[in-house]
C-alpha positions as CSV (number, residue, x, y, z in Angstrom):
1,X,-11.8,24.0,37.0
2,X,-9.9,21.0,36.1
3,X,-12.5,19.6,34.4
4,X,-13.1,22.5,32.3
5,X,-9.5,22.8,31.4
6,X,-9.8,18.7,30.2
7,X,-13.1,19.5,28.1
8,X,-11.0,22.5,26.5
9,X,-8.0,20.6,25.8
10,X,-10.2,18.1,24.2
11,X,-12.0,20.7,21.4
12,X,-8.8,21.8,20.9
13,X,-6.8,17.9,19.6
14,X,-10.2,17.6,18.6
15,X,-10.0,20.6,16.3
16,X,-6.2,20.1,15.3
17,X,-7.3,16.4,14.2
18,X,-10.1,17.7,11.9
19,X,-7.8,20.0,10.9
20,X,-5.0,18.6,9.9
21,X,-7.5,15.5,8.1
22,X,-8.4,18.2,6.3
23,X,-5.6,19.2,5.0
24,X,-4.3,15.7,4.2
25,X,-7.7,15.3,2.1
26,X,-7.7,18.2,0.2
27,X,-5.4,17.5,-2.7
28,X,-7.5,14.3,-3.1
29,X,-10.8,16.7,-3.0
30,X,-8.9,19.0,-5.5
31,X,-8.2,16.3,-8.0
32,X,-11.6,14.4,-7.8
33,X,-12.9,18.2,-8.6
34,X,-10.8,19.0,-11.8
35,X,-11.8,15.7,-12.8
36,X,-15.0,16.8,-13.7
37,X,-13.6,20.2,-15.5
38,X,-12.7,21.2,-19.1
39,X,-9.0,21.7,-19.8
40,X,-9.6,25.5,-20.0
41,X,-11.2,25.8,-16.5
42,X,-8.4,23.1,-15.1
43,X,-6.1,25.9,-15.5
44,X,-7.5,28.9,-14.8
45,X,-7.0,31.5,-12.8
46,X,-7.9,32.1,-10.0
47,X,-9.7,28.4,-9.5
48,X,-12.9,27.5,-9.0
49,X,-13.9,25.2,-6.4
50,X,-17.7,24.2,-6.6
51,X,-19.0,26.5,-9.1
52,X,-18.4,25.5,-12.4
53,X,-19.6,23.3,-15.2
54,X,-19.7,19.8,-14.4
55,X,-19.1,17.6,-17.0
56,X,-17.7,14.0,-17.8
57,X,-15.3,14.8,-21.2
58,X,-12.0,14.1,-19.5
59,X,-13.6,10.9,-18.2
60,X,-14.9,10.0,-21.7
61,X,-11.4,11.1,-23.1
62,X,-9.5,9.0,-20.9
63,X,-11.5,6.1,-21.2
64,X,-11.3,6.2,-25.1
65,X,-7.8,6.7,-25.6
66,X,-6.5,4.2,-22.7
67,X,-7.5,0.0,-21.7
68,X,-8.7,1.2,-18.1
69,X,-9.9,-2.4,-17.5
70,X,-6.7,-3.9,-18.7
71,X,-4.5,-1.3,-16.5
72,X,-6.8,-2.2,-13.3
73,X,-6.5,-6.0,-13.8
74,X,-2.8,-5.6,-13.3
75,X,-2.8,-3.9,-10.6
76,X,-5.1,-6.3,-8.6
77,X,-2.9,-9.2,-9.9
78,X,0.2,-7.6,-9.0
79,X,-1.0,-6.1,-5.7
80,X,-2.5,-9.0,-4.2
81,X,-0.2,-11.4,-5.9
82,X,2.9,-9.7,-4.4
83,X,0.8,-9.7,-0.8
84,X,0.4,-13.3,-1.1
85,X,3.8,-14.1,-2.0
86,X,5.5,-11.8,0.8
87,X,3.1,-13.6,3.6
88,X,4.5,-16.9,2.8
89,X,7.8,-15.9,3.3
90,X,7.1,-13.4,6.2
91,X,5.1,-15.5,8.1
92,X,7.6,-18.4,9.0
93,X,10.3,-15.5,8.6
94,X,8.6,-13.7,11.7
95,X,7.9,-16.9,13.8
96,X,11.6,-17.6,13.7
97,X,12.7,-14.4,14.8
98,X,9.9,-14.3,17.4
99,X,10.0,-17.5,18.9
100,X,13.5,-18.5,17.9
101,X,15.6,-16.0,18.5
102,X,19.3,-16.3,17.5
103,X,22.1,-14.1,18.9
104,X,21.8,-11.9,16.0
105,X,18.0,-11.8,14.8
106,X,18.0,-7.9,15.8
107,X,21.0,-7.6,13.6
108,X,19.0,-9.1,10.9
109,X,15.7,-7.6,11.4
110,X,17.8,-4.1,11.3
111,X,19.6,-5.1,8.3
112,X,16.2,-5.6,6.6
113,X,14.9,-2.5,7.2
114,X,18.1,-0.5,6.4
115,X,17.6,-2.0,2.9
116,X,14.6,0.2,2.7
117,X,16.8,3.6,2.8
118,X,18.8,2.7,-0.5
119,X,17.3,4.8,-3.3
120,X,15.4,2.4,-6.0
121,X,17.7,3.9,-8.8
122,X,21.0,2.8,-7.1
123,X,19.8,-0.7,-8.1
124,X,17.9,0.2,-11.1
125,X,20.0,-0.9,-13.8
126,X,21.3,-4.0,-12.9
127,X,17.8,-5.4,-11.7
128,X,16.3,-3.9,-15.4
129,X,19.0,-6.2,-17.1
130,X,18.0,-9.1,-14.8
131,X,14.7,-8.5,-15.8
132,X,15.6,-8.5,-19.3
133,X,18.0,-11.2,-19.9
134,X,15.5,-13.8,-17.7
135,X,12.4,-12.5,-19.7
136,X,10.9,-11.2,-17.0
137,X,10.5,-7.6,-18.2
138,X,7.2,-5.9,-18.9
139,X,5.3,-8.9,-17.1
140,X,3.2,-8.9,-14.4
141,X,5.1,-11.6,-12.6
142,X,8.3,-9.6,-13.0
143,X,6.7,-6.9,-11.1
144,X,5.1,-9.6,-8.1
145,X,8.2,-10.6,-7.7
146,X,10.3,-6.8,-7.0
147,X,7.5,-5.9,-5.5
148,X,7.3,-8.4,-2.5
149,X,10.9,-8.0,-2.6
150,X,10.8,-4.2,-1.9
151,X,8.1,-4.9,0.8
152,X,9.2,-7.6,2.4
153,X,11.5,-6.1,5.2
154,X,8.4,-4.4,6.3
155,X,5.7,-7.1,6.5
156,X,8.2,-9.6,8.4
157,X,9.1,-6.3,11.1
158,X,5.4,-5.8,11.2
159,X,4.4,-9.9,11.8
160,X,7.7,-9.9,14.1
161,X,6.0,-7.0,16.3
162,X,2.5,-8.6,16.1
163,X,4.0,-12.3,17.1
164,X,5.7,-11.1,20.1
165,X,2.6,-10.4,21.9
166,X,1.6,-13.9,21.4
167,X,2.3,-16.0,24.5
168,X,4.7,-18.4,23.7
169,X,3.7,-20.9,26.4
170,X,0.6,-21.0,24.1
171,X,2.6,-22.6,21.5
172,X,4.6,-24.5,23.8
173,X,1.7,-26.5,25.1
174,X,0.3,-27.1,21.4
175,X,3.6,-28.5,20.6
176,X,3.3,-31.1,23.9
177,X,0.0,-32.1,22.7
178,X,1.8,-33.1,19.3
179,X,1.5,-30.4,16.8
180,X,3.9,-30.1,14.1
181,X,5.5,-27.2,13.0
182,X,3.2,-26.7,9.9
183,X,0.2,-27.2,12.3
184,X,1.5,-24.9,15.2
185,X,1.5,-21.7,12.7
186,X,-0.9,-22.9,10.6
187,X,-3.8,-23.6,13.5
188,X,-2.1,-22.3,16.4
189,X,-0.5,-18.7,15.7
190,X,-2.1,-17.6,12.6
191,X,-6.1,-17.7,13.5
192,X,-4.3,-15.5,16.8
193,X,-2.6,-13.3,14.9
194,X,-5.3,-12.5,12.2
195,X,-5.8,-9.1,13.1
196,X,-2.0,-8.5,12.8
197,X,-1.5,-10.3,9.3
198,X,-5.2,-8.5,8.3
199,X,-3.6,-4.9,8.9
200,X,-0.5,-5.8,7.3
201,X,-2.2,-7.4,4.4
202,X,-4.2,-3.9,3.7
203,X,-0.6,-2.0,3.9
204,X,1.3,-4.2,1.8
205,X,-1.7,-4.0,-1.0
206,X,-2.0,0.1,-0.4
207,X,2.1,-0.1,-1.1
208,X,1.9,-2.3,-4.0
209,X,-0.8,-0.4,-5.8
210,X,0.5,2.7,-4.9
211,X,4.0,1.7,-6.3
212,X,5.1,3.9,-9.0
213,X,8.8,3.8,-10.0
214,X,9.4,-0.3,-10.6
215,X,6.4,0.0,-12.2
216,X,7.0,2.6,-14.7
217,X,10.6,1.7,-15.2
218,X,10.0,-2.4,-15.5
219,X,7.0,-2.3,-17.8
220,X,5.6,-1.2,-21.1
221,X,2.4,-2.0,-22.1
222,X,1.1,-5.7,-21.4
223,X,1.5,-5.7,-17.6
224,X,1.3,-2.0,-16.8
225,X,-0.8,-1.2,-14.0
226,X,-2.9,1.8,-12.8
227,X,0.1,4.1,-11.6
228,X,1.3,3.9,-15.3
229,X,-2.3,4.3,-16.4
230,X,-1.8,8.1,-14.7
231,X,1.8,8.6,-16.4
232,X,0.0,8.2,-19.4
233,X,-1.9,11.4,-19.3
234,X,1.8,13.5,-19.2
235,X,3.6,14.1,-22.2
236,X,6.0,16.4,-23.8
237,X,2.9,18.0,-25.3
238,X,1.9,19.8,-21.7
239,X,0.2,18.3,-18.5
240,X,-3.3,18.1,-19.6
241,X,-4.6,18.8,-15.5
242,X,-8.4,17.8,-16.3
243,X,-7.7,14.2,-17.6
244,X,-4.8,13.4,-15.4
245,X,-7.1,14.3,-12.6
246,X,-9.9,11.9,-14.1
247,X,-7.1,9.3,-14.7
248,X,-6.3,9.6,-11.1
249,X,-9.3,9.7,-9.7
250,X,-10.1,5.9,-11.1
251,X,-7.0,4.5,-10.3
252,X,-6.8,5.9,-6.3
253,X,-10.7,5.1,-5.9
254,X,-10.6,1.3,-5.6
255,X,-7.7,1.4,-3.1
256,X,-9.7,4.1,-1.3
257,X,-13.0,2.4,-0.9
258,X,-10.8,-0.8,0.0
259,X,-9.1,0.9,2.9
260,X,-12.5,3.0,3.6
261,X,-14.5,-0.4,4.9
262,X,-11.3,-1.7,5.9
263,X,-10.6,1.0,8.4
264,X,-11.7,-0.7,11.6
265,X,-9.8,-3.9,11.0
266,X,-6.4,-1.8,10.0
267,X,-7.0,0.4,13.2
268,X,-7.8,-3.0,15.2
269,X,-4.2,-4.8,14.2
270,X,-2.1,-1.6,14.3
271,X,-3.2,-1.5,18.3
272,X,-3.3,-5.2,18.4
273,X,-1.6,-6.0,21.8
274,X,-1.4,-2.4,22.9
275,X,-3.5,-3.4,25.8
276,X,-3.3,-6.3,27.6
């Protein structure tokens, strides 16, 4: 009877998961599909889901009236470039809060991440006339640089978390056998913690390309990634649904397919040192 009641409760999550997947993949289904509609059927009413004719004009319209290459080369420069930035300083950051506590590193570390819950437009304007005065507007490193800011509190809370599974005896003896600083997280904490950094490196790049409001408010045209590559495609004129759709579907898919064969290695260093 027990066991029954176990293999019931199981379908059942089982079923709730699916379910609610589903439902969290369905605008993204809905949006790949009007992607291959005209204008007229975009709109209609009511929709049609699978039977329609399939065609490639809003593709072919959106790759003739906007630079996709250029738009998709910024993001990759400011989504990995901002990653790479934010691990330099989040790595060390993280080791010292982990391994060398102060009395108020929790302080800190809540500080950080209370940073997170003031709205982007409270700060808007007088980071857009930094921007502008130091000539660092509508420029790709402009837009590294807010962006690891932004991210920052996250990645070091994340590595913090991950490093305090790390034994620290582990550490301890490499410094008695003469390692230096440099080495001890170079050789010595890092290669343990590459799960850890791996999932966090995925997150920060999913954050940064997904990014929308420094990047539409701190650019213009030569360093405007993929999320103003979709803005585009609104105008006063009317939402045209079958072209936005097409400009969305090439902008989400590379970050999809990224976290698609990445999925094991993010699941692997969100539970890394769950068990023990």
């Amino acid at each position: 009877m027990a066991r029954a009641v176990t293999t019931q409760r199981k379908i059942a999550f089982t079923a709730a998961a699916w379910l609610i997947g589903l439902l969290i993949f369905f605008p993204i289904l809905w949006t790949f599909l009007t992607s291959f509609k005209t204008e007229g059927e975009a709109i209609a009413s009511p929709p049609s889901f699978l039977f329609f004719d399939w065609n490639l004009s809003a593709y072919e319209a959106v790759n003739e009236r906007s630079d996709y290459p250029k738009h998709f080369f910024n993001s990759v420069v400011i989504s990995f470039g901002s990653t790479a930035l934010a691990l330099l300083i989040a790595i060390p950051a993280a080791w010292s809060m982990a391994f060398v506590p102060a009395k108020r590193t929790k302080d800190v570390l809540m500080w950080m991440l209370s940073t997170k819950m003031l709205p982007p437009v409270g700060v808007l304007i007088p980071i857009y006339l930094i921007f502008r005065d130091t000539g660092l507007l509508d420029t790709r490193l402009g837009l590294v640089i807010i962006l690891t800011l932004i991210n920052l509190p996250i990645i070091i809370w994340m590595l913090f978390t991950y490093f305090r599974e790390i034994p620290g005896e582990i550490l301890e003896a490499a410094r008695m056998d003469g390692a230096s600083l440099k080495s001890e997280i170079l050789h010595v904490l890092t290669p343990m913690a590459v799960p850890g950094i791996a999932s966090t490196v995925l997150l920060n790049v999913i954050l940064a390309w997904n990014e929308a409001f420094w990047t539409l408010n701190l650019t213009a045209a030569n360093a405007a990634p993929l999320t103003a590559f979709i803005a585009s495609f609104s105008s006063p004129e009317g939402l045209f649904y079958a072209k936005l759709s097409a400009a969305s579907t090439m902008a989400i898919a590379p970050i999809l397919i990224v976290g698609w064969f990445s999925q094991k290695q993010l699941v692997r260093g969100l539970t890394f040192g769950a068990v023990k």
